[in-house]
N, C-alpha and C positions, 0 to 999 in steps of 0.2 A: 624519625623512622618508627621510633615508638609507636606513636598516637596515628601514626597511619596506619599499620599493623593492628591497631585495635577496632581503627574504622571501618577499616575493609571487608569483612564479614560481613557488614552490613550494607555495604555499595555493592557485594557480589552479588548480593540477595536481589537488590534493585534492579541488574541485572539480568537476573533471572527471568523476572516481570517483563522488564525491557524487550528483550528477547521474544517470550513468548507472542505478545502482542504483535509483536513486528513480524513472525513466524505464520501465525495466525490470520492476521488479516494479508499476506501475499497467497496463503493457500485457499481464500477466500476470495478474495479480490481479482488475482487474475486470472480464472475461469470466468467468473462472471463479468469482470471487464472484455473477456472476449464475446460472450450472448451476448451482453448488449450491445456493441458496436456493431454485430450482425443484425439486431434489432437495428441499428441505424439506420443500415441499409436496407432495410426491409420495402417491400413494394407497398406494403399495408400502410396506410395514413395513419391511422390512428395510434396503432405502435409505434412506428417512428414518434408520430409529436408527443405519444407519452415521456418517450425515453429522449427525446431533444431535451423536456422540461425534467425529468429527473436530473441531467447529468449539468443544466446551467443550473439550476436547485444548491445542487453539491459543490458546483463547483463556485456560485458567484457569494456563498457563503462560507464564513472561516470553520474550519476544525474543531475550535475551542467551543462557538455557538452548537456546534452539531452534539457534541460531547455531551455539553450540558442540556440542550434539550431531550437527549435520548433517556439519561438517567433520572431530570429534574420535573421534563416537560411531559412525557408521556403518561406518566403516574394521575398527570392532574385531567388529563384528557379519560384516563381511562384505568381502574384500578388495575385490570388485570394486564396492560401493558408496563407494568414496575418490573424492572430488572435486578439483578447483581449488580454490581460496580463493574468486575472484570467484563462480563458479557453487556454489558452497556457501553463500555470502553473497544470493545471487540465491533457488536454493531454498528456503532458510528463511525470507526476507521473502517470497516470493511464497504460500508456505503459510500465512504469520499473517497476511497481510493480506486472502489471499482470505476465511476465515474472518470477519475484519469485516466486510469487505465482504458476505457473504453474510448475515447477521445484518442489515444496513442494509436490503438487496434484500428481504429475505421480509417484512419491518415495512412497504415501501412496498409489497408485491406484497398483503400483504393486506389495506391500506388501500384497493384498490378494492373497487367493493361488487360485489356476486355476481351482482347485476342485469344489469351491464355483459357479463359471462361469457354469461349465461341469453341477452341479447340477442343475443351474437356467434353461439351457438348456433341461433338461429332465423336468422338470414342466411345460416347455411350456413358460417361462416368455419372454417378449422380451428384448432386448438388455435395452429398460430405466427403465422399471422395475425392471432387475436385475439392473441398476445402482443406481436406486431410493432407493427402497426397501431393497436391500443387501448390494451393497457394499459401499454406502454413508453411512450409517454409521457406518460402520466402519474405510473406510480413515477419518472420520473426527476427530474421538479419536486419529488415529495416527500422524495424521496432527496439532493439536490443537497446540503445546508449539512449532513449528515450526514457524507455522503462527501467534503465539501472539507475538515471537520474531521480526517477521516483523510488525508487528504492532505497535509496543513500537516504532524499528524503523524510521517507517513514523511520529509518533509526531514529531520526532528529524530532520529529513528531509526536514519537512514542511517549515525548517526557509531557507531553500535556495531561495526560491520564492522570496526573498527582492534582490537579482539581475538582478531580471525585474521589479523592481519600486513598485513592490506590500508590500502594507505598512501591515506586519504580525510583531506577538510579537516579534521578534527578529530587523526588522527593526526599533518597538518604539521606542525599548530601545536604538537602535546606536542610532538613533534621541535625544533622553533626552541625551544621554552619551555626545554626540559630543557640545549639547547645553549647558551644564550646568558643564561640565568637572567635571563629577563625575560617580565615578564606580558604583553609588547606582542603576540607572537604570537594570544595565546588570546585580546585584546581583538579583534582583528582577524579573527578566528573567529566570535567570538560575533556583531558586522558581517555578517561577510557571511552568516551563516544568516540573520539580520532581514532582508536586504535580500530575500534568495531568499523566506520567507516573505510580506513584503511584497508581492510580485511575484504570490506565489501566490495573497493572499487579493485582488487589485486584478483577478485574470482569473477568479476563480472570481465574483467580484462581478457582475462582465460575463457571465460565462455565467448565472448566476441569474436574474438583469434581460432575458437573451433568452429565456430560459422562462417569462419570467411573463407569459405570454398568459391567464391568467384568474386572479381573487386568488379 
């Protein structure tokens, strides 16, 4: 109990990283996950196949390659694209996840029916209105256990960022592991991610349960 007691300070910390990151790219991600899936559906050729080929881009490539190209690879294309670690780390999860996220939004945007569109149309509403008003919320009941599964997700994700130097909860704990050759660190790792997930799926539960005003 001791030697955890001294470790913990520094798992908190990790934490903190953790956190922010996962914070960061959801207030990043799913606004722009929603533009582009409306880019999806766009009449424009050209948009759409932009953004078909961004979001297989993102998506048919791993995390860990985006990570490191953003911080390793971009420097060498071009001086003035050299970032920070944390904002490198920021960048490249907010561009893979906007991509899922946009993939979830366009599956919900075109689960309503056309009818609803047709009607808004006779009322006179404009295109954000009908988006605002009608059909947000509806993709967003459809959408909801889609996107909380991406969300549980990014906790789990976040610990990639320790391959560009960035000291997050999973970094600590190799740190305590490697210094003190004991597996206690990384049990207490694998903890506190459960608890954060737990946490995550107990409020995503609760937001589900307040959108279910019609089954």
């Amino acid at each position: 109990m001791t030697y955890i007691l001294e470790i913990l300070p520094s798992l908190l910390t990790g934490v903190k990283l953790t956190l922010a990151v996962f914070a960061w790219t959801l207030v990043g991600a799913l606004p722009l996950g929603l533009l582009v899936a409306l880019g999806l559906l766009s009449r424009w050729h050209p948009l759409r196949a932009s953004l078909h080929c961004y979001v297989w881009l993102m998506r048919g490539t791993p995390l860990l390659l985006q990570l490191i190209f953003v911080f390793y690879g971009l420097p060498i294309l071009a001086s003035w694209l050299t970032l920070p670690r944390y904002e490198a780390a920021l960048v490249a999860f907010i561009l893979n996840y906007t991509a899922y996220f946009a993939e979830i939004f366009r599956g919900g945007l075109q689960a309503i029916d056309q009818g609803q569109y047709e009607s808004a149309r006779v009322l006179r509403l404009t295109y954000w209105q009908t988006i605002s008003r009608i059909v947000a919320p509806q993709v967003i009941k459809i959408v909801l256990p889609a996107v909380g599964n991406e969300v549980i997700n990014l906790v789990k994700d976040s610990s990639l960022v320790y391959v560009i130097g960035l000291g997050d909860l999973l970094r600590a704990g190799n740190i305590a592991t490697a210094r003190d050759v004991t597996l206690v660190p990384l049990l207490l790792v694998g903890l506190i991610y459960l608890v954060l997930t737990a946490l995550l799926t107990l409020i995503l539960n609760k937001v589900e349960q307040r959108f279910s005003y019609w089954r």
